[in-house]
PDBQT receptor file of N, H, CA, C and O in Angstrom, charges set to zero:
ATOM      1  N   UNK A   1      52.144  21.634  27.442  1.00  0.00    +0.000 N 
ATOM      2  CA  UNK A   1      52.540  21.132  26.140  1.00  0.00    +0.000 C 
ATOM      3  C   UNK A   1      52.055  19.688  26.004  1.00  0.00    +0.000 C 
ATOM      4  O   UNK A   1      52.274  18.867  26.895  1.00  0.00    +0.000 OA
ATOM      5  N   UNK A   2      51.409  19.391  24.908  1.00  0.00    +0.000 N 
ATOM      6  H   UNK A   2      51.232  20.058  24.184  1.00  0.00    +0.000 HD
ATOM      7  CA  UNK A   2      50.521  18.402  24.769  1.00  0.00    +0.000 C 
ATOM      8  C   UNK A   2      51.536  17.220  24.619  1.00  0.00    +0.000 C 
ATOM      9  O   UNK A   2      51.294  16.232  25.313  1.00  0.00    +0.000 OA
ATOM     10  N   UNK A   3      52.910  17.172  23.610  1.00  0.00    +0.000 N 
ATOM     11  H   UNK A   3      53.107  17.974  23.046  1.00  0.00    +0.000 HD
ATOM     12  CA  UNK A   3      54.053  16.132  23.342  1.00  0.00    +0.000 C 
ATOM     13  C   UNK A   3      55.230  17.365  23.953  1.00  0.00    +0.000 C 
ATOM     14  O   UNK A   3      55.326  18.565  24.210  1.00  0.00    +0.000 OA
ATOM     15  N   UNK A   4      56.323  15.532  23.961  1.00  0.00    +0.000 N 
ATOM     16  H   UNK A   4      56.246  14.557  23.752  1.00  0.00    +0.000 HD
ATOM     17  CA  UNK A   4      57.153  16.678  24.050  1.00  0.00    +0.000 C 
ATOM     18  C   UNK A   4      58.440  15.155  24.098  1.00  0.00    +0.000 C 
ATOM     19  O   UNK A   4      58.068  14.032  24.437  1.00  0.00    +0.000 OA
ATOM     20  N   UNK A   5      60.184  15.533  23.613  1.00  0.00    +0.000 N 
ATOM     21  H   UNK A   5      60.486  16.445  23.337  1.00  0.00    +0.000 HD
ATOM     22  CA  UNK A   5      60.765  14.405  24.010  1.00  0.00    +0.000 C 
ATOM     23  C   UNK A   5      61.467  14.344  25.364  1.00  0.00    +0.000 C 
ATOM     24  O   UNK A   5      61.754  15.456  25.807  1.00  0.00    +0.000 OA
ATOM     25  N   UNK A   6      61.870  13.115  26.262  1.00  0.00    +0.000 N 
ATOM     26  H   UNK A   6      61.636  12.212  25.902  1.00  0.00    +0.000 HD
ATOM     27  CA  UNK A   6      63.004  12.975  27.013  1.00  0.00    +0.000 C 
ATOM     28  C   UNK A   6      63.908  11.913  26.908  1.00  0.00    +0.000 C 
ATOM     29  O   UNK A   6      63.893  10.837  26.311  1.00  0.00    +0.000 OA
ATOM     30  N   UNK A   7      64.933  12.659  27.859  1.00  0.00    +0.000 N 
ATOM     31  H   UNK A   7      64.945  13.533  28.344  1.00  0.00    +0.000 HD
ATOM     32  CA  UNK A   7      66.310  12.184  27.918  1.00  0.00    +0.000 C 
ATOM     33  C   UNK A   7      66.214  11.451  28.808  1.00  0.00    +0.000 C 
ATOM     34  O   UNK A   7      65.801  12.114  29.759  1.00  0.00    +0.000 OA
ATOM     35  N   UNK A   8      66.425   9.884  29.246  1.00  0.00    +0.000 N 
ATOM     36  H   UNK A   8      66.760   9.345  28.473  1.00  0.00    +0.000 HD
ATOM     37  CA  UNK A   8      66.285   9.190  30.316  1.00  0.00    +0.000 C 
ATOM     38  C   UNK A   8      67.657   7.856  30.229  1.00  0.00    +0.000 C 
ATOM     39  O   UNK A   8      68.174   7.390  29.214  1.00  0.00    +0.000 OA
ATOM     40  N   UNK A   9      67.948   7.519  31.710  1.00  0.00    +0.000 N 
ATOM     41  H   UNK A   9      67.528   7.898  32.535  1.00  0.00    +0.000 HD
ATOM     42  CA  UNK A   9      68.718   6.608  31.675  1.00  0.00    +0.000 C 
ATOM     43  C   UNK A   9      68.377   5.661  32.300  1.00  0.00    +0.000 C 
ATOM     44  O   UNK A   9      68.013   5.624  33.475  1.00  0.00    +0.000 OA
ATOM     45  N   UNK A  10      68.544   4.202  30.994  1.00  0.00    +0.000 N 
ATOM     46  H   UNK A  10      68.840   4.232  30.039  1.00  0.00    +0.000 HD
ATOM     47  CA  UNK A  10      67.622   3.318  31.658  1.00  0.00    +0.000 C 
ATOM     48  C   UNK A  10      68.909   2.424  32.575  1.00  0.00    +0.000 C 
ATOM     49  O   UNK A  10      70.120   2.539  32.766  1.00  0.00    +0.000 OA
ATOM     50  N   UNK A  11      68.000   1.668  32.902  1.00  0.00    +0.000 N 
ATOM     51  H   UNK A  11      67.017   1.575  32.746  1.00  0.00    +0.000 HD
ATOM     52  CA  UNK A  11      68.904   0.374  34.148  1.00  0.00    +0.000 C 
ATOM     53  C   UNK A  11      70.538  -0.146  34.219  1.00  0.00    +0.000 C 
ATOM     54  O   UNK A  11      71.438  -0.445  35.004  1.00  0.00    +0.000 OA
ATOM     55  N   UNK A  12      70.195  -0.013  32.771  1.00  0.00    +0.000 N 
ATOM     56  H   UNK A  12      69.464   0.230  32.133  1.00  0.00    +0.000 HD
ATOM     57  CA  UNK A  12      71.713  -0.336  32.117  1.00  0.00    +0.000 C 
ATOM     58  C   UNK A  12      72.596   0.708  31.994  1.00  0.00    +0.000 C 
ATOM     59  O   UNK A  12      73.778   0.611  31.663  1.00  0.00    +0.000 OA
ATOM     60  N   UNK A  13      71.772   2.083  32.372  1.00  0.00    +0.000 N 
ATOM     61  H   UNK A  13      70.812   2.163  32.641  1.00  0.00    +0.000 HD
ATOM     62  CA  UNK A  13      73.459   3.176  32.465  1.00  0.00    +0.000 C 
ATOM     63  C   UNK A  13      73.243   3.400  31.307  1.00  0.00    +0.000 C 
ATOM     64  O   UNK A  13      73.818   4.461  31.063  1.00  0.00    +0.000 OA
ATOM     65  N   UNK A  14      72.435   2.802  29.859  1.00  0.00    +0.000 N 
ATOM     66  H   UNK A  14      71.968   1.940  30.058  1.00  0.00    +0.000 HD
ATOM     67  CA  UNK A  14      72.281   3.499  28.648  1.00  0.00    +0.000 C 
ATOM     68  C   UNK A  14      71.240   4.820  28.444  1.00  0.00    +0.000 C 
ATOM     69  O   UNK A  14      70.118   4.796  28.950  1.00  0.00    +0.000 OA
ATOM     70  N   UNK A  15      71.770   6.091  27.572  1.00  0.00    +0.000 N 
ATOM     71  H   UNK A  15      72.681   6.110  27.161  1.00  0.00    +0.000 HD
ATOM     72  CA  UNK A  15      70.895   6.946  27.827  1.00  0.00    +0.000 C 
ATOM     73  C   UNK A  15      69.967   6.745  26.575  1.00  0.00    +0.000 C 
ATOM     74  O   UNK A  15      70.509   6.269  25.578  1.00  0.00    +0.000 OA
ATOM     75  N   UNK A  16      68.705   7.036  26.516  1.00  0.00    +0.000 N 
ATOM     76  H   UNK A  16      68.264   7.423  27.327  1.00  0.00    +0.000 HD
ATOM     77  CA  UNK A  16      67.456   6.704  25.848  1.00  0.00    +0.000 C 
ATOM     78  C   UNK A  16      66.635   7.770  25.216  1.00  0.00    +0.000 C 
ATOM     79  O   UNK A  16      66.649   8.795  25.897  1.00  0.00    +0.000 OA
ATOM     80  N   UNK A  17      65.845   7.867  24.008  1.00  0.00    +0.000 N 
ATOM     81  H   UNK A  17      65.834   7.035  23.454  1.00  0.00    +0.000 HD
ATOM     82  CA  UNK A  17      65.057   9.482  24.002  1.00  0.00    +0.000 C 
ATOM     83  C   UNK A  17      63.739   8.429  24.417  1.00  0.00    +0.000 C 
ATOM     84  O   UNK A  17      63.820   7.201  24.393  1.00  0.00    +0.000 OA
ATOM     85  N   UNK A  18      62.450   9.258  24.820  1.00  0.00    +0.000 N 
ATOM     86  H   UNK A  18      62.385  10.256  24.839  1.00  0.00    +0.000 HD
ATOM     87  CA  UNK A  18      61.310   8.600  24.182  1.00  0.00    +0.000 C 
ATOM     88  C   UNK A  18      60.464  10.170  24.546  1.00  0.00    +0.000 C 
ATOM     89  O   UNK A  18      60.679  11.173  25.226  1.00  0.00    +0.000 OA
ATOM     90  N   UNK A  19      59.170   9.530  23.428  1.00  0.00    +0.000 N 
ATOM     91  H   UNK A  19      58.995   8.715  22.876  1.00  0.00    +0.000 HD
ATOM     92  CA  UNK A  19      58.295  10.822  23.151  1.00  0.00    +0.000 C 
ATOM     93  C   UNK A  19      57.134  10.886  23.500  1.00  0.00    +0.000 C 
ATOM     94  O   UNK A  19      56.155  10.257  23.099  1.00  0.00    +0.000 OA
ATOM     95  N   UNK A  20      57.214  11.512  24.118  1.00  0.00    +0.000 N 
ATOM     96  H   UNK A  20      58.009  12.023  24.444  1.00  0.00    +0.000 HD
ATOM     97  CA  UNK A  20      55.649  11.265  24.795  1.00  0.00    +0.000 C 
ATOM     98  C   UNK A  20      54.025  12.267  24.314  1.00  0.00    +0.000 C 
ATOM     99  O   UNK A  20      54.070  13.342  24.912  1.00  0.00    +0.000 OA
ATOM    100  N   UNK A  21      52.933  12.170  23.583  1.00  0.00    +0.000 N 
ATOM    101  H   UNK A  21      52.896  11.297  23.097  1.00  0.00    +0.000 HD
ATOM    102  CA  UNK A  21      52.333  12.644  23.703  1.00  0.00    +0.000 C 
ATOM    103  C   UNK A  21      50.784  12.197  24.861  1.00  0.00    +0.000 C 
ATOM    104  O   UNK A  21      50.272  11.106  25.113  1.00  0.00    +0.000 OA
ATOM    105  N   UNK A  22      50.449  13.588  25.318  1.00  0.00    +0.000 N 
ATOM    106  H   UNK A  22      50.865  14.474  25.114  1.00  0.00    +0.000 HD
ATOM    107  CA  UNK A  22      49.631  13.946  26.362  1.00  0.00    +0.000 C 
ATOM    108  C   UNK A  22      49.745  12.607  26.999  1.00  0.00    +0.000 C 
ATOM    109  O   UNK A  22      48.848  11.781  26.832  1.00  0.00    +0.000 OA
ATOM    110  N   UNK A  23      50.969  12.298  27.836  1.00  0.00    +0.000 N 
ATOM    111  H   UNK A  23      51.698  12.969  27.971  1.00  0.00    +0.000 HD
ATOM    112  CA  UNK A  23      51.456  11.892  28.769  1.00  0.00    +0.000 C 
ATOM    113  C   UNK A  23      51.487  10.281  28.561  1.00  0.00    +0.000 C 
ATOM    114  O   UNK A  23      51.401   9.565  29.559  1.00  0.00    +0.000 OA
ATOM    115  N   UNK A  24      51.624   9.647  27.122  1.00  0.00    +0.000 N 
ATOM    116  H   UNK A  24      51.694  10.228  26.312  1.00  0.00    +0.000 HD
ATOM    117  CA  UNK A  24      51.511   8.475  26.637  1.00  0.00    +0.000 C 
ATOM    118  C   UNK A  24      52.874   8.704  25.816  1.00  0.00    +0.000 C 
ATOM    119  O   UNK A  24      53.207   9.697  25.169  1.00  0.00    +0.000 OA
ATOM    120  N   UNK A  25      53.778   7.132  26.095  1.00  0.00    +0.000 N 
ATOM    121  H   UNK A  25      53.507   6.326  26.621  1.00  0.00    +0.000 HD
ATOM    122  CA  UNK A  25      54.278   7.229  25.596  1.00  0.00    +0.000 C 
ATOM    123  C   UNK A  25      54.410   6.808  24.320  1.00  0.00    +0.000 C 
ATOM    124  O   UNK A  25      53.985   5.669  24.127  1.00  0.00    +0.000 OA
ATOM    125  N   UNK A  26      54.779   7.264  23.565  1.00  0.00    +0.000 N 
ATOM    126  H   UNK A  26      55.123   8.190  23.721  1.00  0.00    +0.000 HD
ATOM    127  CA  UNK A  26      54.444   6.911  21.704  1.00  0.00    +0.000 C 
ATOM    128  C   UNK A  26      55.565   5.555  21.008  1.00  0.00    +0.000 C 
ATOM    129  O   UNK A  26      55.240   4.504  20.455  1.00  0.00    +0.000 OA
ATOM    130  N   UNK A  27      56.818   6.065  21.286  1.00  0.00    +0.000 N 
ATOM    131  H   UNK A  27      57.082   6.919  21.734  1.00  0.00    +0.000 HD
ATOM    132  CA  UNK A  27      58.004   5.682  20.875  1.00  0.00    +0.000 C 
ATOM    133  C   UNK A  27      59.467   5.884  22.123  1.00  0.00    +0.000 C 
ATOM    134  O   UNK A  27      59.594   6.914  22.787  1.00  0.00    +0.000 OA
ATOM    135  N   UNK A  28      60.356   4.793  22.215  1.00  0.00    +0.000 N 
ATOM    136  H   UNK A  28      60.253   3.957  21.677  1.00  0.00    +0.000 HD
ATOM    137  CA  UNK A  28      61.636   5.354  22.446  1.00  0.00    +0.000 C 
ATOM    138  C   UNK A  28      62.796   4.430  22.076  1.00  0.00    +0.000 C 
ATOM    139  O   UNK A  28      63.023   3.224  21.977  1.00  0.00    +0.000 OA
ATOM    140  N   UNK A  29      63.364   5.504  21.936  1.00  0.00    +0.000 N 
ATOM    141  H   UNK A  29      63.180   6.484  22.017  1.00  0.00    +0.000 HD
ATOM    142  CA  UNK A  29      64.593   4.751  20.718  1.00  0.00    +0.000 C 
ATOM    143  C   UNK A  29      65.623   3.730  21.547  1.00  0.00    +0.000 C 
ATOM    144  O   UNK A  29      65.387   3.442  22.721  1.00  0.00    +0.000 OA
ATOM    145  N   UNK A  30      66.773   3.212  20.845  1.00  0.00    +0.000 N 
ATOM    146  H   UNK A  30      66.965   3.446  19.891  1.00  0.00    +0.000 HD
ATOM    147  CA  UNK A  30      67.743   1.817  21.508  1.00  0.00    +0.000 C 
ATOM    148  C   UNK A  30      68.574   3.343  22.200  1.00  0.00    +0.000 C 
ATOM    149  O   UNK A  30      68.439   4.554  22.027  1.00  0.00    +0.000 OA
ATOM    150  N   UNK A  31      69.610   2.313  23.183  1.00  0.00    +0.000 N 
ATOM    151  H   UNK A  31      69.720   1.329  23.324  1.00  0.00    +0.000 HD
ATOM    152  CA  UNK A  31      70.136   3.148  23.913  1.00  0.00    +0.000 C 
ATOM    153  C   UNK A  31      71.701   3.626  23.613  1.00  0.00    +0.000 C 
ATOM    154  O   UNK A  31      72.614   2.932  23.165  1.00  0.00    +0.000 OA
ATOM    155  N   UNK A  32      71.722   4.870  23.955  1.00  0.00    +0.000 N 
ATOM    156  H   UNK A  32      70.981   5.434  24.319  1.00  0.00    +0.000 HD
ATOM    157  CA  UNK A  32      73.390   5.143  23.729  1.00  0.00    +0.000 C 
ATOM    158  C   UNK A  32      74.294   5.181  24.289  1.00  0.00    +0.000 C 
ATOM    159  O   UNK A  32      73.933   4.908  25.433  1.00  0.00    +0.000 OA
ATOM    160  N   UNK A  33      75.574   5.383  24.300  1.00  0.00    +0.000 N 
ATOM    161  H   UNK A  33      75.867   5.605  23.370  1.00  0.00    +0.000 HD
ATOM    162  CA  UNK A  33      76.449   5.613  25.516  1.00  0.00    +0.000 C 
ATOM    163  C   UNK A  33      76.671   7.002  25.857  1.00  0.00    +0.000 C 
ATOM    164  O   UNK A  33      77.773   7.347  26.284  1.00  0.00    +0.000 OA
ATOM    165  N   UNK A  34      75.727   7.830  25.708  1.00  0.00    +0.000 N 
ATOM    166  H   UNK A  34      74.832   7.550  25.362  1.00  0.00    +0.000 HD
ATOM    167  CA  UNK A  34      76.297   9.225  25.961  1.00  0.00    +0.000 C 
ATOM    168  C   UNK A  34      74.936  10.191  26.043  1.00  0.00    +0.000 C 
ATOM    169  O   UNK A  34      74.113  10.020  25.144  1.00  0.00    +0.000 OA
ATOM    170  N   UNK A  35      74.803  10.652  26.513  1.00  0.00    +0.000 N 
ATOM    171  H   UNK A  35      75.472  10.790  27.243  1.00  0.00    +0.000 HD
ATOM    172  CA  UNK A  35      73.546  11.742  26.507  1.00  0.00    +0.000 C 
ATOM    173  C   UNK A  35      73.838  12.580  25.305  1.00  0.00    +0.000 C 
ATOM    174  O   UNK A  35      72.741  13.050  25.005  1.00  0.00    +0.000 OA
ATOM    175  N   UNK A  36      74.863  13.086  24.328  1.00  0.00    +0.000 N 
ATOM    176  H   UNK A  36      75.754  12.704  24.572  1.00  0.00    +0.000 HD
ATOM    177  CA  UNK A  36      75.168  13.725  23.465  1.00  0.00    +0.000 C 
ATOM    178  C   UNK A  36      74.614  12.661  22.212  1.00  0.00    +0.000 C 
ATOM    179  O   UNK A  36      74.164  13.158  21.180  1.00  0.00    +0.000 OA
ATOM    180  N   UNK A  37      74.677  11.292  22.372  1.00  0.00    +0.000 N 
ATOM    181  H   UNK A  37      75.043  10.888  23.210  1.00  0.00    +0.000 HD
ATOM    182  CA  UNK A  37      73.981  10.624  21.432  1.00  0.00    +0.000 C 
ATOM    183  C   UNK A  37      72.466  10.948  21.488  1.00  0.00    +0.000 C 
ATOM    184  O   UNK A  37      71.868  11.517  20.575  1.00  0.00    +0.000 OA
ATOM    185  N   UNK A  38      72.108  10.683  22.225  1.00  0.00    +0.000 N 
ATOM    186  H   UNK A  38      72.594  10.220  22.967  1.00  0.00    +0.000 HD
ATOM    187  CA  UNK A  38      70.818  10.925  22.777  1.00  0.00    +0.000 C 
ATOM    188  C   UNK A  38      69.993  12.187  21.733  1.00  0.00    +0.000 C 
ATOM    189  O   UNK A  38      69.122  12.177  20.864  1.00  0.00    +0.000 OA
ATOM    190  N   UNK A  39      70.739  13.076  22.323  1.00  0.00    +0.000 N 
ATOM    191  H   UNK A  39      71.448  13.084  23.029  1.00  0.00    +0.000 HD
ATOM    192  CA  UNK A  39      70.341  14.239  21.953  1.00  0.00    +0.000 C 
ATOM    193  C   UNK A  39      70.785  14.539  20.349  1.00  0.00    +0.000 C 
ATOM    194  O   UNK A  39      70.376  15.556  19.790  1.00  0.00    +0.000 OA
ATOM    195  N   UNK A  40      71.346  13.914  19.905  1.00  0.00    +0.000 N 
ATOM    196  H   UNK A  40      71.678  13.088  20.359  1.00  0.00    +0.000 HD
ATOM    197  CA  UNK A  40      71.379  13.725  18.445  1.00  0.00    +0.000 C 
ATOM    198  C   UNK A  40      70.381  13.213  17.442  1.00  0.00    +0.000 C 
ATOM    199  O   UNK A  40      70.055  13.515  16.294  1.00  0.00    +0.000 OA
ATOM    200  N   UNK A  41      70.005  12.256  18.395  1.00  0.00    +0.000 N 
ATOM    201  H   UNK A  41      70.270  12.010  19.328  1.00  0.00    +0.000 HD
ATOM    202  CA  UNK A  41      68.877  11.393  17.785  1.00  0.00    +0.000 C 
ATOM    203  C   UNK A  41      67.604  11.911  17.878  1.00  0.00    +0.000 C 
ATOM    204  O   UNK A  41      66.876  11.801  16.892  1.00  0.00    +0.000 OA
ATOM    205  N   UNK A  42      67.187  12.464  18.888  1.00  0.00    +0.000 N 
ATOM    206  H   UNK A  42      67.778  12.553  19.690  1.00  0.00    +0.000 HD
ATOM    207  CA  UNK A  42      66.300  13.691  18.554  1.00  0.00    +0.000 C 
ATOM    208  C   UNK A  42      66.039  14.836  17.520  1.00  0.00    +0.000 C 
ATOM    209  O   UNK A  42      65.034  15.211  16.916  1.00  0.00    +0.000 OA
ATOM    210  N   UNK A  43      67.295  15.229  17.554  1.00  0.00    +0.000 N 
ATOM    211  H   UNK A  43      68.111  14.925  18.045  1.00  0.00    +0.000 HD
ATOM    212  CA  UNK A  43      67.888  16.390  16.373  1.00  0.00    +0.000 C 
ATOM    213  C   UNK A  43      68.038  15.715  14.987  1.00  0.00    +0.000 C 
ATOM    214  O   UNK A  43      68.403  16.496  14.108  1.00  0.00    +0.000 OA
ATOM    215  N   UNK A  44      67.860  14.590  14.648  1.00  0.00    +0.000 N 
ATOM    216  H   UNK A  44      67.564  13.955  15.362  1.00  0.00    +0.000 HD
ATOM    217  CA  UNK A  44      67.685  13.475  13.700  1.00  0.00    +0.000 C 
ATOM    218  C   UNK A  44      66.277  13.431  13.344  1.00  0.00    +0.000 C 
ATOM    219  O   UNK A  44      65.677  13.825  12.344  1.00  0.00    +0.000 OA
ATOM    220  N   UNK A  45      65.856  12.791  14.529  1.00  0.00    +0.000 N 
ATOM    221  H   UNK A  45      66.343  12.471  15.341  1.00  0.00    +0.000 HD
ATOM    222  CA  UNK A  45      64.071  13.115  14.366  1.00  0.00    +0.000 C 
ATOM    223  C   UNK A  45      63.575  13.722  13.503  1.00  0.00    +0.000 C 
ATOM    224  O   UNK A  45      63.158  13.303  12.423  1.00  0.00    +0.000 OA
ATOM    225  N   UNK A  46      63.585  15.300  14.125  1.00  0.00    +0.000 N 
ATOM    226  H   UNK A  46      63.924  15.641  15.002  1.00  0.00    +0.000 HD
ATOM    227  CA  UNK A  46      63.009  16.224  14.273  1.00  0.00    +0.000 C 
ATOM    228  C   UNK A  46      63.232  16.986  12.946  1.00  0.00    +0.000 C 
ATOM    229  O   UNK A  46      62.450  17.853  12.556  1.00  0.00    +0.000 OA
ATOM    230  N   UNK A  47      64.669  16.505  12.080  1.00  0.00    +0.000 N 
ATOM    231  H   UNK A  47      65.304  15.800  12.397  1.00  0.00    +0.000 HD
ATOM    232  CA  UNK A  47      64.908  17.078  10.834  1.00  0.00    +0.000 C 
ATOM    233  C   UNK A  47      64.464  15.906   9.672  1.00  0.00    +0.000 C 
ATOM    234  O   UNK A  47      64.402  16.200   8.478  1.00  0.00    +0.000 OA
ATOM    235  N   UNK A  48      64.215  14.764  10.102  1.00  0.00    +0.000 N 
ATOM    236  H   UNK A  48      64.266  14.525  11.072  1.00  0.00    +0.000 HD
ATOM    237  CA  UNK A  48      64.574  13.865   8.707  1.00  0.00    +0.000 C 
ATOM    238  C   UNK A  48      62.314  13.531   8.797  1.00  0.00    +0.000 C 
ATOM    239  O   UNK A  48      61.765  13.360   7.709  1.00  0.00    +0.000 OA
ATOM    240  N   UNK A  49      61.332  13.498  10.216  1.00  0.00    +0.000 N 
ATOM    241  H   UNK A  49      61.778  13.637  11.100  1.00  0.00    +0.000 HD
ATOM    242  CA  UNK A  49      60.669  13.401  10.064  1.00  0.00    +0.000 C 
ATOM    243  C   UNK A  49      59.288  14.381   9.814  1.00  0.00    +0.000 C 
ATOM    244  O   UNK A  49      58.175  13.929  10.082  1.00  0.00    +0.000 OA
ATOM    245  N   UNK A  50      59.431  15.496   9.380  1.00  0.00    +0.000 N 
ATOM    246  H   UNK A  50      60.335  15.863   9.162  1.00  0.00    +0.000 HD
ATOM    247  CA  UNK A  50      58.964  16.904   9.305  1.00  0.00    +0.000 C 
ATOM    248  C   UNK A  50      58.522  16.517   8.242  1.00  0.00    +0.000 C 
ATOM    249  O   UNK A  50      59.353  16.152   7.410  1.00  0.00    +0.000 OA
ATOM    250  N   UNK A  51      56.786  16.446   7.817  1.00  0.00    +0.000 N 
ATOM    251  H   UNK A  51      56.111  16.743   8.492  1.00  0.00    +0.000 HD
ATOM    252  CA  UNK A  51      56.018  16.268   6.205  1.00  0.00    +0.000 C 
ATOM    253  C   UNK A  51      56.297  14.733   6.158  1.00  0.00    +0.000 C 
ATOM    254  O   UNK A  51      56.359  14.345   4.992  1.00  0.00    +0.000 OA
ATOM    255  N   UNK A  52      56.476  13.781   7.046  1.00  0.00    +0.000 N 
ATOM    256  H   UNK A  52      56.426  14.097   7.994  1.00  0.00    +0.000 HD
ATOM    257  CA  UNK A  52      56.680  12.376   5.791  1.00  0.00    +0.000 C 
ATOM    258  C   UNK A  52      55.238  11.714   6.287  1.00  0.00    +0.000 C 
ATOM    259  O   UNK A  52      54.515  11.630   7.280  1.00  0.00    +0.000 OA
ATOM    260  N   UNK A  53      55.324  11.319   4.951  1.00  0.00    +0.000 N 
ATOM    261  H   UNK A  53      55.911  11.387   4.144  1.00  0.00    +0.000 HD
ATOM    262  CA  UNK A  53      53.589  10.899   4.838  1.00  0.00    +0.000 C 
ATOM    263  C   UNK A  53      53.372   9.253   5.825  1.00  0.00    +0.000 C 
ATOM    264  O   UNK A  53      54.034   8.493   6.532  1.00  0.00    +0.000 OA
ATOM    265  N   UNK A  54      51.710   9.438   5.158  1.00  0.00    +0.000 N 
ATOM    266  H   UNK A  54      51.173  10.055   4.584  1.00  0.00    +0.000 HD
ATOM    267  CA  UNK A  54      51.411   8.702   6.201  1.00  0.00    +0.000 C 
ATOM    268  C   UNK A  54      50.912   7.470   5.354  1.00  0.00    +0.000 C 
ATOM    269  O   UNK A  54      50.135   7.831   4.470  1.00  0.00    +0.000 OA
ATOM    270  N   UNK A  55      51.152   6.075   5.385  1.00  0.00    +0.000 N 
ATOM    271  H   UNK A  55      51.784   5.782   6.103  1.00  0.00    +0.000 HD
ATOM    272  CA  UNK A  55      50.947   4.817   4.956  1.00  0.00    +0.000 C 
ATOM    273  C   UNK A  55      50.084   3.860   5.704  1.00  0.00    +0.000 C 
ATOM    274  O   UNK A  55      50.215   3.169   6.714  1.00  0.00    +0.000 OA
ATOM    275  N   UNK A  56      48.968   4.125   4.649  1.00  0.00    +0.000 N 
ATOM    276  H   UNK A  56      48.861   4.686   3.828  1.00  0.00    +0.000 HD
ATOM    277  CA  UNK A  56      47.249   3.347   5.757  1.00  0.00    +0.000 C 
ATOM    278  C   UNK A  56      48.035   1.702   5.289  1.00  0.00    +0.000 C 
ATOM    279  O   UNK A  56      48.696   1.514   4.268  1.00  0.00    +0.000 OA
ATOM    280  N   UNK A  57      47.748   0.765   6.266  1.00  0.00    +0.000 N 
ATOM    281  H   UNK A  57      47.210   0.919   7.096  1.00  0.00    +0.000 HD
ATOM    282  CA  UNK A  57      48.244  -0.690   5.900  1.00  0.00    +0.000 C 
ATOM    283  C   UNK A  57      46.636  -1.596   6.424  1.00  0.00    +0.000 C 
ATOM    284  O   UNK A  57      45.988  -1.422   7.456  1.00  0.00    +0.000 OA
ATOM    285  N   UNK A  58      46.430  -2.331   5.545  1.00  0.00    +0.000 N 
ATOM    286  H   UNK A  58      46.956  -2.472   4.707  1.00  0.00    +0.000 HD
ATOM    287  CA  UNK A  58      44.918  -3.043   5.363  1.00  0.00    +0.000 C 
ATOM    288  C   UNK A  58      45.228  -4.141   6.237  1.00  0.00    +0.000 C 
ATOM    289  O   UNK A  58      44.387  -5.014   6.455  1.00  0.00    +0.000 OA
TER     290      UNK A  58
C-alpha cells in the first residue's frame, strides 16, 4: 500500500496520527490524550477531506 495512516506515541506519552505516503511522511497531527482521540481524528480526515479542491498559491 502506497499511503496509509498511524497511530504513534510520541515522547510525551501523547498519542499522534501521521500519514505517510510511499514511506514519506506527509503530515501529523497535535497530540491527544487517548488513542480513541487519535483515531477520531483520522475518521475526521477521512470524512471532511474526500473531493476538497486544490488551491495553486503564486
Amino acid at each position: 500500500m502506497a499511503h496509509k495512516f498511524e497511530i504513534y506515541t510520541d515522547k510525551a506519552g501523547e498519542h499522534r496520527v501521521r500519514f505517510k505516503y510511499n514511506s514519506e511522511i506527509i503530515f501529523s497531527t497535535e497530540g491527544y490524550s487517548s488513542r480513541s482521540g487519535a483515531k477520531r481524528a483520522i475518521e475526521s480526515i477521512q470524512k471532511h477531506v474526500d473531493g476538497a479542491p486544490t488551491e495553486e498559491l503564486d
